[in-house]
N, C-alpha and C positions, 0 to 999 in steps of 0.2 A: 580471360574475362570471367568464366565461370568460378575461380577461384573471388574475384575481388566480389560477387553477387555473393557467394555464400560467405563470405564477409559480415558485407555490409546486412545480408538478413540475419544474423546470429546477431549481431550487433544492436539491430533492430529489437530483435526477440530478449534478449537478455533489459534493453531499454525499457519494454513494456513489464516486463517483468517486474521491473522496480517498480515501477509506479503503482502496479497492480497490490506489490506487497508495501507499498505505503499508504495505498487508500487503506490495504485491512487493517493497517496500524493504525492509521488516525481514527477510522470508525471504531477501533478495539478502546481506543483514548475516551472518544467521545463516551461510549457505554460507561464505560469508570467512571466518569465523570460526572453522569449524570444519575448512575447509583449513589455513589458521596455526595450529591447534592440534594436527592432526596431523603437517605437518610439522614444529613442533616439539619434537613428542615420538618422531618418528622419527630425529632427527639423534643 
């Protein structure tokens, strides 16, 4: 049983993980995005 628990929590861990490093990718998109969009509507 102890085996299938650390299992399923690495499992777990490694899930949140992704998600974790796809909000900082999309927030990282977002910024680019909205630097290019100010700069150009300031030119």
């Amino acid at each position: 049983m102890e085996k299938v628990d650390s299992l399923v929590l690495s499992l777990i861990l490694v899930e949140l993980l992704y998600i974790f490093l796809h909000l900082i990718l999309c927030w990282q998109l977002a910024y680019w995005v909205m630097d290019f969009v100010k700069g150009f509507f300031s030119i």
